[in-house]
SERO-4910 file (N, C-alpha, C, O; in steps of 0.05 Angstrom, whole numbers):
BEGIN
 pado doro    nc1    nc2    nc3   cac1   cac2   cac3    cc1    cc2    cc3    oc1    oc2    oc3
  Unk    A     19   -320    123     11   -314    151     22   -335    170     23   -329    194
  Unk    A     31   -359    162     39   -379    170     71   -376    177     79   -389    196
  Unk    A     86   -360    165    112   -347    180    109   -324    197    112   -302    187
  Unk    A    104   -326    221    101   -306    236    131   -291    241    128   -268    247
  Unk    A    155   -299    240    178   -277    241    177   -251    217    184   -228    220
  Unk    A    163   -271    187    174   -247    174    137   -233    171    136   -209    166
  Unk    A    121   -242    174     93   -215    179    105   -209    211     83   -215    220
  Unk    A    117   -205    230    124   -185    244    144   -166    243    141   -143    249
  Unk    A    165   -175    235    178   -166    215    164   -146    196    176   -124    199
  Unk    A    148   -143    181    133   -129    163    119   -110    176    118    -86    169
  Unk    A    104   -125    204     87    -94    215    110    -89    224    110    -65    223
  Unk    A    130    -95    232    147    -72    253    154    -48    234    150    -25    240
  Unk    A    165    -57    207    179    -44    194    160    -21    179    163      3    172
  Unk    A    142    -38    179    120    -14    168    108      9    187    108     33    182
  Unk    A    100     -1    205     80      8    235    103     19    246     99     44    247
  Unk    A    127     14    255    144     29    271    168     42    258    170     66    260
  Unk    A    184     28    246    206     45    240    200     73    215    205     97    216
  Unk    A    190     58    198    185     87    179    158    108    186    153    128    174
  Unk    A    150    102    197    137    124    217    158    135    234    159    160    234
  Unk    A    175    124    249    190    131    264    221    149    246    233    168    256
  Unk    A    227    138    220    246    156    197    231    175    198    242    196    203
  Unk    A    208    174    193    192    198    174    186    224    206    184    248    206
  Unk    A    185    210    222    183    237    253    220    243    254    227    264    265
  Unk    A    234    229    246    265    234    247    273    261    233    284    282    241
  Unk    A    260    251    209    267    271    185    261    293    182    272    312    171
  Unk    A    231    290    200    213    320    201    229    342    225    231    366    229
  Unk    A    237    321    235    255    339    267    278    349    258    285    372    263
  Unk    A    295    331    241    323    341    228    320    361    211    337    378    213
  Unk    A    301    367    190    299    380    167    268    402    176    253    413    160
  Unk    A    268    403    206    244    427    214    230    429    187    235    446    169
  Unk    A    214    413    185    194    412    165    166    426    177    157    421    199
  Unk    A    155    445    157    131    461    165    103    440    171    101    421    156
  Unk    A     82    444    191     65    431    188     44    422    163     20    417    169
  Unk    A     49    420    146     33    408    124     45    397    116     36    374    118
  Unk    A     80    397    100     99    385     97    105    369    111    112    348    100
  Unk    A    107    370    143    111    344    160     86    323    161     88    299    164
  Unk    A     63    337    159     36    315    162     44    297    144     53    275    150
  Unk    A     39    312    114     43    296     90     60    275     78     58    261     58
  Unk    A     81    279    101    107    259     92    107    233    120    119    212    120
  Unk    A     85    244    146     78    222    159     53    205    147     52    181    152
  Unk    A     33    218    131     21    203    118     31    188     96     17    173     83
  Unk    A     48    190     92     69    175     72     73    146     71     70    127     57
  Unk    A     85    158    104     98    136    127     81    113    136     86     90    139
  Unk    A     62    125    137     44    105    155     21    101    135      0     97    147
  Unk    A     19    101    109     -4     91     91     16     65     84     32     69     65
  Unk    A     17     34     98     29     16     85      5      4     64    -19      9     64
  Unk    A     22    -11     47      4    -27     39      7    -23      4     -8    -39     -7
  Unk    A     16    -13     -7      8     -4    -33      5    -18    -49     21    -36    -52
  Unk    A    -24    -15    -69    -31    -29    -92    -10    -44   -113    -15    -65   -124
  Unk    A     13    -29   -114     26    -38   -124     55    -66   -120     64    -76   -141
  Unk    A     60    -71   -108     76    -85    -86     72   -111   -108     90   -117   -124
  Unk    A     51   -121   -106     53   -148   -125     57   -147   -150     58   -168   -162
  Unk    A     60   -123   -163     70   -115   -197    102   -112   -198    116   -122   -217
  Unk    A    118    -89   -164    139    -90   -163    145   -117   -163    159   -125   -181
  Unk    A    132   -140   -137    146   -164   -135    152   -179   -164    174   -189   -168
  Unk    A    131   -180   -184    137   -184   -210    161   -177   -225    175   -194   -236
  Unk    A    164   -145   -227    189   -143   -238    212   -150   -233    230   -154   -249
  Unk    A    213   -153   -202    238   -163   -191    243   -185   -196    266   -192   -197
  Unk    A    216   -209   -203    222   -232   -203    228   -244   -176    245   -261   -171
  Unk    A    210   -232   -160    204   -241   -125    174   -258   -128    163   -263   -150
  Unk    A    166   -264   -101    153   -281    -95    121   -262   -102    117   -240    -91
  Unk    A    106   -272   -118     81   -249   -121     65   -256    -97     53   -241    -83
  Unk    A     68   -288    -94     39   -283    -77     50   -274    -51     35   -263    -34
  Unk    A     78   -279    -47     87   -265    -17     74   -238    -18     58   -228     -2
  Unk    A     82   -231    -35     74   -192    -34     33   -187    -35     21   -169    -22
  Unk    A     26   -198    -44     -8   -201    -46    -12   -203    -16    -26   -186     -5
  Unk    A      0   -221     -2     -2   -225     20      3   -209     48     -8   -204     69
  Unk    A     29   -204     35     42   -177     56     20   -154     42     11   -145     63
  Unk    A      6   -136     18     -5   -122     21    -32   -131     32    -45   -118     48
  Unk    A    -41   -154     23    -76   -148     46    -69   -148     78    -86   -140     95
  Unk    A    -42   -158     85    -34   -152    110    -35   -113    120    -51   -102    137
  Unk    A    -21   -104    109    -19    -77    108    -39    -63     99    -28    -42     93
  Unk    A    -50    -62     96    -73    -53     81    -95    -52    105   -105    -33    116
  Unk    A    -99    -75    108   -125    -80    129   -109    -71    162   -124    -72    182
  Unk    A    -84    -63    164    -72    -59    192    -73    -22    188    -77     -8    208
  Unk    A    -68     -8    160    -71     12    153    -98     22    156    -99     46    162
  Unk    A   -120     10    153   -150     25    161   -153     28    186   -168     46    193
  Unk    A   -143     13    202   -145     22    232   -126     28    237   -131     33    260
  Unk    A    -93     34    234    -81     50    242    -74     84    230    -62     98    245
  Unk    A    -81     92    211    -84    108    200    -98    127    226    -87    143    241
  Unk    A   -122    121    225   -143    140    241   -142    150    278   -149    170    291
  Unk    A   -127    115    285   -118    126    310    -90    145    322    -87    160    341
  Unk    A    -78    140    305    -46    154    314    -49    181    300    -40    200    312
  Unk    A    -59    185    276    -61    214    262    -70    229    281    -53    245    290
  Unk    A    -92    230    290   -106    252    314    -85    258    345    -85    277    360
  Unk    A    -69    231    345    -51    230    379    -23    249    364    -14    268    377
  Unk    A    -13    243    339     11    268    339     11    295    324     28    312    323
  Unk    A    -15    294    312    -20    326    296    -57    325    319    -78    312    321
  Unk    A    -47    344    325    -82    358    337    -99    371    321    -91    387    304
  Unk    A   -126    364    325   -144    375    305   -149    355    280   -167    360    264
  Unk    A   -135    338    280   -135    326    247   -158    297    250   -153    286    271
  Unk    A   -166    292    244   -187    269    247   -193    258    224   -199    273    206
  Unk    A   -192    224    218   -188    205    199   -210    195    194   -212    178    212
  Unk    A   -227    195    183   -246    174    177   -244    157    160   -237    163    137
  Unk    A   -252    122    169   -230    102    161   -240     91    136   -229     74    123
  Unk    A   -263    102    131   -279     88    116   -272     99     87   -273     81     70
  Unk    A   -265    124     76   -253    130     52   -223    112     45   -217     99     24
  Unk    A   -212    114     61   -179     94     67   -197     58     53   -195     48     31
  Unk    A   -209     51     73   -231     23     54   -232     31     30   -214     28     14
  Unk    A   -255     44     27   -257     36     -2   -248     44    -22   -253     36    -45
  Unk    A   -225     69    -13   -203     74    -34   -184     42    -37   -172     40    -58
  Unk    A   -183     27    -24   -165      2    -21   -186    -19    -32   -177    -33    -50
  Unk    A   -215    -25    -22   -224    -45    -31   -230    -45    -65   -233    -64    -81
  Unk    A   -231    -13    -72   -237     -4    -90   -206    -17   -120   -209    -32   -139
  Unk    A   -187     -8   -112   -160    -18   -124   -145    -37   -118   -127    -41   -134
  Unk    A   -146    -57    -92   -135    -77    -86   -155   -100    -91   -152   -113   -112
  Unk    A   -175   -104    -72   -192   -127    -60   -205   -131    -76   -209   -156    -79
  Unk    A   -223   -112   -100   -239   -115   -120   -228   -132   -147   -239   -152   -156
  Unk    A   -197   -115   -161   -188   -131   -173   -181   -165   -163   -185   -183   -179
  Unk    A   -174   -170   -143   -154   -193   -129   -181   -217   -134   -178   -239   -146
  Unk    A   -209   -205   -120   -226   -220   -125   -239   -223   -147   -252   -244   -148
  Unk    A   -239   -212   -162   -246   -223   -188   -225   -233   -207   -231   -245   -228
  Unk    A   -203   -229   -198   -186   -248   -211   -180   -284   -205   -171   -301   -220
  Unk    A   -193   -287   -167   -187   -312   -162   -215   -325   -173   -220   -348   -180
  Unk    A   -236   -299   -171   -257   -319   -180   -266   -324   -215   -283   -342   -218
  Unk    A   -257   -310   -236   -257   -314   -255   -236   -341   -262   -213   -342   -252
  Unk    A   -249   -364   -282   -233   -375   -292   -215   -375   -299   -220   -361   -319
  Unk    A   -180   -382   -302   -158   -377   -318   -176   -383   -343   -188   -365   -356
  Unk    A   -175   -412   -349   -190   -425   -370   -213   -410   -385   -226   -431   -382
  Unk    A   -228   -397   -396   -204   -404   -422   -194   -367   -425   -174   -358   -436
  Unk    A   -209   -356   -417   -204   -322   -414   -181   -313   -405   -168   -298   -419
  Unk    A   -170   -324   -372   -149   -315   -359   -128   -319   -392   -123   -299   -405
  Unk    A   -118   -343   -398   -105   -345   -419   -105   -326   -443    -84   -316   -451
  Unk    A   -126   -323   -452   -122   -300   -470   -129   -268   -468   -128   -251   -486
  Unk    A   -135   -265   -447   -138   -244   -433   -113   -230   -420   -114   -205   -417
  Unk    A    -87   -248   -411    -76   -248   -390    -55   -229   -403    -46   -216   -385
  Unk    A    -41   -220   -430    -30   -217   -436    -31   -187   -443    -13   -171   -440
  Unk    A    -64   -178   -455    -71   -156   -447    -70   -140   -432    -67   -116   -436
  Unk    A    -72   -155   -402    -80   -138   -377    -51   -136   -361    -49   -123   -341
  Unk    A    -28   -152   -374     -8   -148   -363      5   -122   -380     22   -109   -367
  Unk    A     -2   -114   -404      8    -88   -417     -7    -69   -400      6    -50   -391
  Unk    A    -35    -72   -394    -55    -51   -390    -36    -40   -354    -27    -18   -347
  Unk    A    -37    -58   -343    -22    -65   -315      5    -43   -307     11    -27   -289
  Unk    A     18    -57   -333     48    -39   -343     46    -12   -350     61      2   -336
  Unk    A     30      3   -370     16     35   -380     10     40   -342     27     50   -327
  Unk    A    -10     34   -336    -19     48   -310      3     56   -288      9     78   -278
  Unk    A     13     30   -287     39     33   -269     55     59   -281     56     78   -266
  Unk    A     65     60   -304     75     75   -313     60    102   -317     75    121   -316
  Unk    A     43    106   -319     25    137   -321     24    134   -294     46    146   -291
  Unk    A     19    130   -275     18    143   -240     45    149   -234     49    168   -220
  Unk    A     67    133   -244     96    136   -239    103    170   -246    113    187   -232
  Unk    A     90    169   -276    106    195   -292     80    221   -283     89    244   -287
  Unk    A     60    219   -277     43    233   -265     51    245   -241     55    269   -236
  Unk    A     54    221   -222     66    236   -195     97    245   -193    104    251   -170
  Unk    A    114    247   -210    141    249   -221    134    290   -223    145    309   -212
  Unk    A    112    288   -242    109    324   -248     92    336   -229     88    360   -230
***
């Protein structure tokens, strides 16, 4: 939070431009209204659970990415609900499922991981939950694939 170029950087890119691809694409490719909602909700759900498992694989910075997602994440519950209703009419967000679908898979794990001991569990534990980590990733991958 302490580099403010690259967290603005991050909301811009998240908050404006791919919101702004994703209204591009729907205009170029006359996408039907359910098809265009669904690919702006796409656009504008930043934040994803996963971000600090990709940063892992890449062998990037994890806690950068932990960081940039509770960033997005918490800018995603209140932006979600206001802009949805201003470019599709009729549609109305309530922010509070968006929470605790996120506190539920992000903030829940995160906190019980800083507050559980490494010593002596994290250590023998850790090796487990990085397979268990890997399967999941991989079953939502090949799930949402079919």
């Amino acid at each position: 939070m302490k580099n403010w170029k690259l967290v603005s950087l991050a909301v811009i890119v998240n908050f404006v431009m791919v919101p702004g691809i994703a209204l591009g694409l729907n205009y170029i490719m006359d996408l039907d209204e359910d098809a265009a909602l669904a690919l702006f909700l796409l656009a504008t759900a930043a934040g994803a659970p996963m971000l600090p498992k990709l940063a892992l694989f890449a062998e990037g910075d994890v806690a950068l990415s932990v960081g940039a997602m509770l960033l997005l994440m918490t800018i995603t519950i209140g932006f979600l609900p206001l802009l949805l209703p201003i470019l599709y009419s009729g549609v109305h967000v309530d922010p509070w499922p968006i929470a605790l679908s996120l506190i539920e898979t992000c903030l829940l794990p995160l906190a019980v991981g800083i507050i559980v001991p490494v010593k002596p569990y994290g250590e023998k534990a850790g090796p487990y939950f990085q397979r268990l980590s890997n399967l999941a990733i991989f079953s939502i991958g090949t799930a949402s694939a079919v």
